[in-house]
ChimeraX commands (.cxc) that place a marker at each C-alpha (Angstrom):
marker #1 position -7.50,-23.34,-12.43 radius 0.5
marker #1 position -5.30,-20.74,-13.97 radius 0.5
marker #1 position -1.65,-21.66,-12.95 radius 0.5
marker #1 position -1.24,-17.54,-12.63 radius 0.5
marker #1 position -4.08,-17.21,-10.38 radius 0.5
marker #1 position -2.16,-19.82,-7.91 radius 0.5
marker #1 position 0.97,-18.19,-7.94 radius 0.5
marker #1 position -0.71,-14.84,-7.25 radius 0.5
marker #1 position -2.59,-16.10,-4.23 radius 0.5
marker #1 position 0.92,-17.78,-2.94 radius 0.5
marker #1 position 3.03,-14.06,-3.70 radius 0.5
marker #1 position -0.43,-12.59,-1.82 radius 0.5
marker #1 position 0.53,-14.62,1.04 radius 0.5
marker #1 position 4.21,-13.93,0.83 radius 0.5
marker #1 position 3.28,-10.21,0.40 radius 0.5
marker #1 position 1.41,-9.95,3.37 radius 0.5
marker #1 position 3.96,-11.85,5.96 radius 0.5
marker #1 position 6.90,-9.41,3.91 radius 0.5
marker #1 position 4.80,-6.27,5.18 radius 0.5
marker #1 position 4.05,-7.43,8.40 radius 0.5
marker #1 position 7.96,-8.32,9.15 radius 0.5
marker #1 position 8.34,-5.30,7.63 radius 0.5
marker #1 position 6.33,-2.71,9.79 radius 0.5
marker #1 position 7.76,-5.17,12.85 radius 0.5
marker #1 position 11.25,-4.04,12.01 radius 0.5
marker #1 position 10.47,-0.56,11.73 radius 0.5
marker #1 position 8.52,-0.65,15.30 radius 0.5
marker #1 position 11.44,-2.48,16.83 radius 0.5
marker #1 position 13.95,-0.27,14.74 radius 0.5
marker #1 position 12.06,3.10,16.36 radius 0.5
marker #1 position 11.97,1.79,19.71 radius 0.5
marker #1 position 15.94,1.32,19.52 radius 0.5
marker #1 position 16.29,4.64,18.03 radius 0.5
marker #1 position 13.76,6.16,20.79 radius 0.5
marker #1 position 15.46,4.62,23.51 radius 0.5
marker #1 position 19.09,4.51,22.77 radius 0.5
marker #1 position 19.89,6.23,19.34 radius 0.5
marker #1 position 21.43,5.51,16.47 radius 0.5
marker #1 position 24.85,4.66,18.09 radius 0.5
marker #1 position 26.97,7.68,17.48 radius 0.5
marker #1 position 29.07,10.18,18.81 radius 0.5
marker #1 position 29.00,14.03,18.62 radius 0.5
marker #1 position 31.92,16.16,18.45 radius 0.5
marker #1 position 32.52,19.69,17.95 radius 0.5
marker #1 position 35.30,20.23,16.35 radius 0.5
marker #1 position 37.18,24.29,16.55 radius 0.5
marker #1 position 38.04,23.20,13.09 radius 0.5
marker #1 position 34.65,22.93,11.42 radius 0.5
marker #1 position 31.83,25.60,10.87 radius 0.5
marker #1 position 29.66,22.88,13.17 radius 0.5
marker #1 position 29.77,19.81,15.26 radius 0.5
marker #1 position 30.00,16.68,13.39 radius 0.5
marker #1 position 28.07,13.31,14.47 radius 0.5
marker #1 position 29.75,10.37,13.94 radius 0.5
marker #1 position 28.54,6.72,13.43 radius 0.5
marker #1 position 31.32,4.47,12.02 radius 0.5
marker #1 position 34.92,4.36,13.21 radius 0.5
marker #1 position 35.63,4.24,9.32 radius 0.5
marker #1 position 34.23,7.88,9.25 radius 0.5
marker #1 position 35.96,8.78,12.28 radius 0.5
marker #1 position 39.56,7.81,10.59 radius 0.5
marker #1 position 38.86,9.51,7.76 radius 0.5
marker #1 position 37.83,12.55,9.54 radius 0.5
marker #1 position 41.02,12.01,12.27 radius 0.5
marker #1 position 43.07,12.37,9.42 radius 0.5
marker #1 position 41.99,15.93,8.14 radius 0.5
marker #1 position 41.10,17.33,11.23 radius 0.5
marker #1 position 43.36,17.88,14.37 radius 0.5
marker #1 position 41.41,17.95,17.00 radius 0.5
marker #1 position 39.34,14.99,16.38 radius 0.5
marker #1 position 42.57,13.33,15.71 radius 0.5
marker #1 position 43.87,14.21,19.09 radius 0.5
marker #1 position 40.49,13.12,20.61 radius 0.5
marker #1 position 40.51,10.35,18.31 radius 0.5
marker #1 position 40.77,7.45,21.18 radius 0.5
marker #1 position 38.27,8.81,23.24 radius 0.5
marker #1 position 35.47,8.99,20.16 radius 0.5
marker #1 position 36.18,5.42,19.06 radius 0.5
marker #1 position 35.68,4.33,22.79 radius 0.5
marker #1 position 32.58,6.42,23.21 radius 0.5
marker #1 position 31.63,5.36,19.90 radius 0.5
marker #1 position 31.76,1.69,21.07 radius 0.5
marker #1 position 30.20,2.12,24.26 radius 0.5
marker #1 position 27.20,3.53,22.50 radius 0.5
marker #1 position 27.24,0.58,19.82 radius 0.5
marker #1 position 27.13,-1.79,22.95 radius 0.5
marker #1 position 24.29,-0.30,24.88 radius 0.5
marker #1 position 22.26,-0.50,20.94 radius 0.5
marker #1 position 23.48,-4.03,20.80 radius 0.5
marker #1 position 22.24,-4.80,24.62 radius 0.5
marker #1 position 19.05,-3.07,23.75 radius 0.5
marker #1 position 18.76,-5.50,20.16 radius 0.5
marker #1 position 19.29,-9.00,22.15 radius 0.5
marker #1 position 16.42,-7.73,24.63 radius 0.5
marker #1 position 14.02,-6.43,22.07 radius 0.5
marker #1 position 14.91,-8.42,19.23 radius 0.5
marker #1 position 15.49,-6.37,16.56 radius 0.5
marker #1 position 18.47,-8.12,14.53 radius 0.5
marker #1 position 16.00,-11.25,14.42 radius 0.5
marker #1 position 13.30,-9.23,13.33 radius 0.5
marker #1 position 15.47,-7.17,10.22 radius 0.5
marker #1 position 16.84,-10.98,9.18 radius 0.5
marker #1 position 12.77,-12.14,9.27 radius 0.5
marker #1 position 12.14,-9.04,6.72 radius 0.5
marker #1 position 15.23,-10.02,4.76 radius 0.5
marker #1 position 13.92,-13.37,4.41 radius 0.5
marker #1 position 9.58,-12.56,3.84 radius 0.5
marker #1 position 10.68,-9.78,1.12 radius 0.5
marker #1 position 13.30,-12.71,-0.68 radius 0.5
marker #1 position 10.29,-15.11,-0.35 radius 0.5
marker #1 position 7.98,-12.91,-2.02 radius 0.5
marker #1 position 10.43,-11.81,-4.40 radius 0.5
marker #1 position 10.83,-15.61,-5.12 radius 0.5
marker #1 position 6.84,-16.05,-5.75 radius 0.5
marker #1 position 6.69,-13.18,-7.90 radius 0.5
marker #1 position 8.86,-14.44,-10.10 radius 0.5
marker #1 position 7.22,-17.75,-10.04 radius 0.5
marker #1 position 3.98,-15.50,-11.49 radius 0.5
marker #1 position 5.60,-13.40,-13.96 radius 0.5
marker #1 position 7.10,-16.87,-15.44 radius 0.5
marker #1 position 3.69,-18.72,-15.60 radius 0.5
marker #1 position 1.21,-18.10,-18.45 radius 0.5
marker #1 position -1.73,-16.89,-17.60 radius 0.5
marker #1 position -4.71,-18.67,-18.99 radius 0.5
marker #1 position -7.36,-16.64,-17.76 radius 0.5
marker #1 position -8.41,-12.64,-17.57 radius 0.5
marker #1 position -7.75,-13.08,-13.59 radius 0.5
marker #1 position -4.80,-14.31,-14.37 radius 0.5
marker #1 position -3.15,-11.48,-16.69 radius 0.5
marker #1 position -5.23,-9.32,-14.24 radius 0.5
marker #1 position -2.99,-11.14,-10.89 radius 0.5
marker #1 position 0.30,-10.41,-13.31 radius 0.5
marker #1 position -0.71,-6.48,-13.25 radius 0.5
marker #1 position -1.55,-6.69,-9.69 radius 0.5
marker #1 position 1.68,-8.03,-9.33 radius 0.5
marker #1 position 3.61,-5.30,-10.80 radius 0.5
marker #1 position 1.74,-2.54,-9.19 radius 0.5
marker #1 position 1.81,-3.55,-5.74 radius 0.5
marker #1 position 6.02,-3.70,-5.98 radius 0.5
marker #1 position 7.11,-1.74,-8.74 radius 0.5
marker #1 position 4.67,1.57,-7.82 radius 0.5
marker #1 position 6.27,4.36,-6.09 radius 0.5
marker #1 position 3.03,4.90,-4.12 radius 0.5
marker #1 position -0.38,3.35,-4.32 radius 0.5
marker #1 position -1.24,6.91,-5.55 radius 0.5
marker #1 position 1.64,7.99,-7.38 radius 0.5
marker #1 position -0.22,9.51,-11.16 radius 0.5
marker #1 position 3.10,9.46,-13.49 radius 0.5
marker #1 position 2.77,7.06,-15.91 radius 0.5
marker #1 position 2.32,4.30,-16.29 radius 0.5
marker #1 position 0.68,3.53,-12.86 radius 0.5
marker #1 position -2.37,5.47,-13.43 radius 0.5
marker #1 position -2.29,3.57,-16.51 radius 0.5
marker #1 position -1.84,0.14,-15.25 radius 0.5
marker #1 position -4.75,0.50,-12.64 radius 0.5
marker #1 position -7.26,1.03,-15.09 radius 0.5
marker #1 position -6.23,-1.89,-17.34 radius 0.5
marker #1 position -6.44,-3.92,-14.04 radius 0.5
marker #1 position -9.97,-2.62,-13.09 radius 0.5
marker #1 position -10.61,-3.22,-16.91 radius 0.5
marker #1 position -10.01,-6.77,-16.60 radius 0.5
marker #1 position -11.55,-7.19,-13.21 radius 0.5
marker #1 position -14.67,-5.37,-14.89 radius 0.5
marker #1 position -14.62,-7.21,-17.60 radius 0.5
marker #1 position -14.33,-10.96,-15.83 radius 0.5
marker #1 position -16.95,-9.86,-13.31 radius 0.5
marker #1 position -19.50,-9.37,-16.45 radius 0.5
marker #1 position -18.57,-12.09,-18.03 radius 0.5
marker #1 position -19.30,-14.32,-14.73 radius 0.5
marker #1 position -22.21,-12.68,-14.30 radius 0.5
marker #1 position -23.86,-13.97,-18.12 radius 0.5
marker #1 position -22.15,-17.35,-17.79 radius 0.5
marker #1 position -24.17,-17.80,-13.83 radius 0.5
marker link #1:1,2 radius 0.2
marker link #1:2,3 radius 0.2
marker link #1:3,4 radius 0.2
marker link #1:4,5 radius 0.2
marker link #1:5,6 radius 0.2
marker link #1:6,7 radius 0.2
marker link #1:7,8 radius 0.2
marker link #1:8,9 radius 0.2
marker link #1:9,10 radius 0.2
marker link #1:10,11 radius 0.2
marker link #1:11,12 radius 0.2
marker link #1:12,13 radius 0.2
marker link #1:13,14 radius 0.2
marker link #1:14,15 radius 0.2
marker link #1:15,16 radius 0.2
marker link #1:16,17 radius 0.2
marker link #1:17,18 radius 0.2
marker link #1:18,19 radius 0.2
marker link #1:19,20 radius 0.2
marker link #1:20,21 radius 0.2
marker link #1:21,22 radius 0.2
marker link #1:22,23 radius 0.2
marker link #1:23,24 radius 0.2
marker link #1:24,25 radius 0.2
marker link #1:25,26 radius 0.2
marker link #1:26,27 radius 0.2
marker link #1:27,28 radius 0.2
marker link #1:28,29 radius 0.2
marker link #1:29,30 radius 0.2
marker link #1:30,31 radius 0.2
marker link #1:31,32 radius 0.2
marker link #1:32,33 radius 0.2
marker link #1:33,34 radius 0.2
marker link #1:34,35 radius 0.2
marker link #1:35,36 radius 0.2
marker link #1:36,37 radius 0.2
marker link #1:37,38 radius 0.2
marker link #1:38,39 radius 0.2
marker link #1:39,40 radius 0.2
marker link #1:40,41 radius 0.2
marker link #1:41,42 radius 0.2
marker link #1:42,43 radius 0.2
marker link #1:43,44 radius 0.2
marker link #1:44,45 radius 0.2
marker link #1:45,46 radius 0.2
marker link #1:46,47 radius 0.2
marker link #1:47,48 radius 0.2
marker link #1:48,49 radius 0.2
marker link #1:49,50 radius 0.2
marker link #1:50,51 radius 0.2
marker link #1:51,52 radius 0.2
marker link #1:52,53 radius 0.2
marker link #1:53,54 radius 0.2
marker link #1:54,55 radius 0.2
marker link #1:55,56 radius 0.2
marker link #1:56,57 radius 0.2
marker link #1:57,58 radius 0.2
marker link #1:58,59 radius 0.2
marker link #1:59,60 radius 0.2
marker link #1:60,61 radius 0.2
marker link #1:61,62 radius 0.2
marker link #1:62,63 radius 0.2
marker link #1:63,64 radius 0.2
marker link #1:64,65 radius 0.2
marker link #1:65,66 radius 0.2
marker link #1:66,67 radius 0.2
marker link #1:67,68 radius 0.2
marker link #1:68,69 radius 0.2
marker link #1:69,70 radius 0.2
marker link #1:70,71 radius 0.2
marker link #1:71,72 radius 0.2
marker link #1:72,73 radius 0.2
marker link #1:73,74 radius 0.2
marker link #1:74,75 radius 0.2
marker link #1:75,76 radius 0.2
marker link #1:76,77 radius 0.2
marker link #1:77,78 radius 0.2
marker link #1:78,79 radius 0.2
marker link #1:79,80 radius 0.2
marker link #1:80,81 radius 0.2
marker link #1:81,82 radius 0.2
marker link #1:82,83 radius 0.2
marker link #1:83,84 radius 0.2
marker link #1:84,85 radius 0.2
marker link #1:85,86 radius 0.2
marker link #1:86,87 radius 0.2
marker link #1:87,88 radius 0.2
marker link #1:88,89 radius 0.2
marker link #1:89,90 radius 0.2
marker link #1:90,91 radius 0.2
marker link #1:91,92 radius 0.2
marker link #1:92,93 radius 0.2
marker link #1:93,94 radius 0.2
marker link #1:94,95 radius 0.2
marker link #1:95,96 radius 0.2
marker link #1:96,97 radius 0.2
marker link #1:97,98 radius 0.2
marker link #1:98,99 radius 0.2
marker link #1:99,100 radius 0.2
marker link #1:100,101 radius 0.2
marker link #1:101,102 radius 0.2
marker link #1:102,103 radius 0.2
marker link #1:103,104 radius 0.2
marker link #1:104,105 radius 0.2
marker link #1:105,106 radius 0.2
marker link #1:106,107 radius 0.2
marker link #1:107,108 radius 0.2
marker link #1:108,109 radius 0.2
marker link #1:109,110 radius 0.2
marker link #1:110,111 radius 0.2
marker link #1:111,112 radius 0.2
marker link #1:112,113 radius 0.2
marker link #1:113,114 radius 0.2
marker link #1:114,115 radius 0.2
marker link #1:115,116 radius 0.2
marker link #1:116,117 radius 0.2
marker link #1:117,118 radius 0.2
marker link #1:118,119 radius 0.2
marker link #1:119,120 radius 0.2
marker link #1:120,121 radius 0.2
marker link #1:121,122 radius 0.2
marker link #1:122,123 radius 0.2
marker link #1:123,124 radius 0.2
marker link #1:124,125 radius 0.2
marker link #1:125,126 radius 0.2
marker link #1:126,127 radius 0.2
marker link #1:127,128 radius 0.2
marker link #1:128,129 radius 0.2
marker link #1:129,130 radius 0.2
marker link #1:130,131 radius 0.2
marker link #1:131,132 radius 0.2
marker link #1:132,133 radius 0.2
marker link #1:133,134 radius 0.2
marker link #1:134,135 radius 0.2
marker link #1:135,136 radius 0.2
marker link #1:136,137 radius 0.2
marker link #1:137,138 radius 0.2
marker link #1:138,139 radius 0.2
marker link #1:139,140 radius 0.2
marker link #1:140,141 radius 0.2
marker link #1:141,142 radius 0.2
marker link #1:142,143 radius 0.2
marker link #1:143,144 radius 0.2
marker link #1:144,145 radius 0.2
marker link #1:145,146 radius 0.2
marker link #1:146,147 radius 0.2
marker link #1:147,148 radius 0.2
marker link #1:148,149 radius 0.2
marker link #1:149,150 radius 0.2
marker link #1:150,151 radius 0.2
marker link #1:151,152 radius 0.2
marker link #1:152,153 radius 0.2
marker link #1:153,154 radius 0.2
marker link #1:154,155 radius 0.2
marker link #1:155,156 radius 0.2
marker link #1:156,157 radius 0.2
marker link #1:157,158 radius 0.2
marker link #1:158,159 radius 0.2
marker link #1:159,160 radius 0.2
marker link #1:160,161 radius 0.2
marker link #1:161,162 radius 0.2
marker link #1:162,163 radius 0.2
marker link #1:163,164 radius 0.2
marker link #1:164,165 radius 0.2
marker link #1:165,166 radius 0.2
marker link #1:166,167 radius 0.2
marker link #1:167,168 radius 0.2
marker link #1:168,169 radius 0.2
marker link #1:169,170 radius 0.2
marker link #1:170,171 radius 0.2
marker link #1:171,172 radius 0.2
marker link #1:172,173 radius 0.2
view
């Protein structure tokens, strides 16, 4: 067996559980935003051509200490601003979400971990430099459509090789 062709099916595996973690996150990440928003606060300032939204209490110093009137409401942003970081926080513990973003930390660093594992193995086989390509593809690729080079490219050398070991399978059976 092709030492390559093992490691691909193992960064398959790891692949799969890193985009399912993934696409949890992003649900759970949604709901949050859906039912409580990012936590934030929005102030209009007389100073500024609009209102300004707020999410860190780093931005709101730096903006306290250029503009006046979000310097004199300073206080009451940073509570508001904390109050609405709570009620995300509160909605996180019930739906999980922190756990969920630390499970995609850890599926992508496990598949990044695999992947490695399969660009460092030779390949012995055509499936094998074909799994290395697949490899590449799948997380280097902007899109699975995207046409600048050298994706187009790279798919055809992979159906090339997966053409080519299908025929020769088929006059060795």
């Amino acid at each position: 067996m092709d030492p390559a062709l093992v490691a691909w099916k193992s960064w398959r595996s790891a692949h799969r559980n890193a985009l399912n973690a993934c696409r949890k996150q992003q649900r759970l990440e949604t709901e949050l935003a859906r039912t409580v928003g990012f936590p934030s606060v929005t102030f209009d300032a007389p100073e500024l051509p609009q209102p300004v939204r707020i999410a860190s209490l780093q931005t709101l110093d730096e903006l306290a200490m250029r503009v006046p009137s979000i310097r004199q409401a300073q206080a009451f942003l940073a509570a508001e601003l904390h109050a609405h970081r709570a009620r995300w926080d509160e909605a996180d513990r019930r739906l999980g979400y922190s756990a969920a973003l630390q499970q995609e930390v850890a599926a992508y660093t496990d598949e990044a971990r695999f992947a490695e594992r399969l660009l460092s193995v030779d390949a012995i086989s055509i499936a094998g430099v074909a799994a290395k390509i697949d490899i590449l593809i799948e997380t280097e690729a902007p899109s699975e459509t995207c046409d600048e080079f050298p994706w187009p490219a790279l798919r055809k050398i992979r159906s090339d090789l997966i053409r080519i070991m299908h025929q020769t399978l088929d006059h060795t059976v």
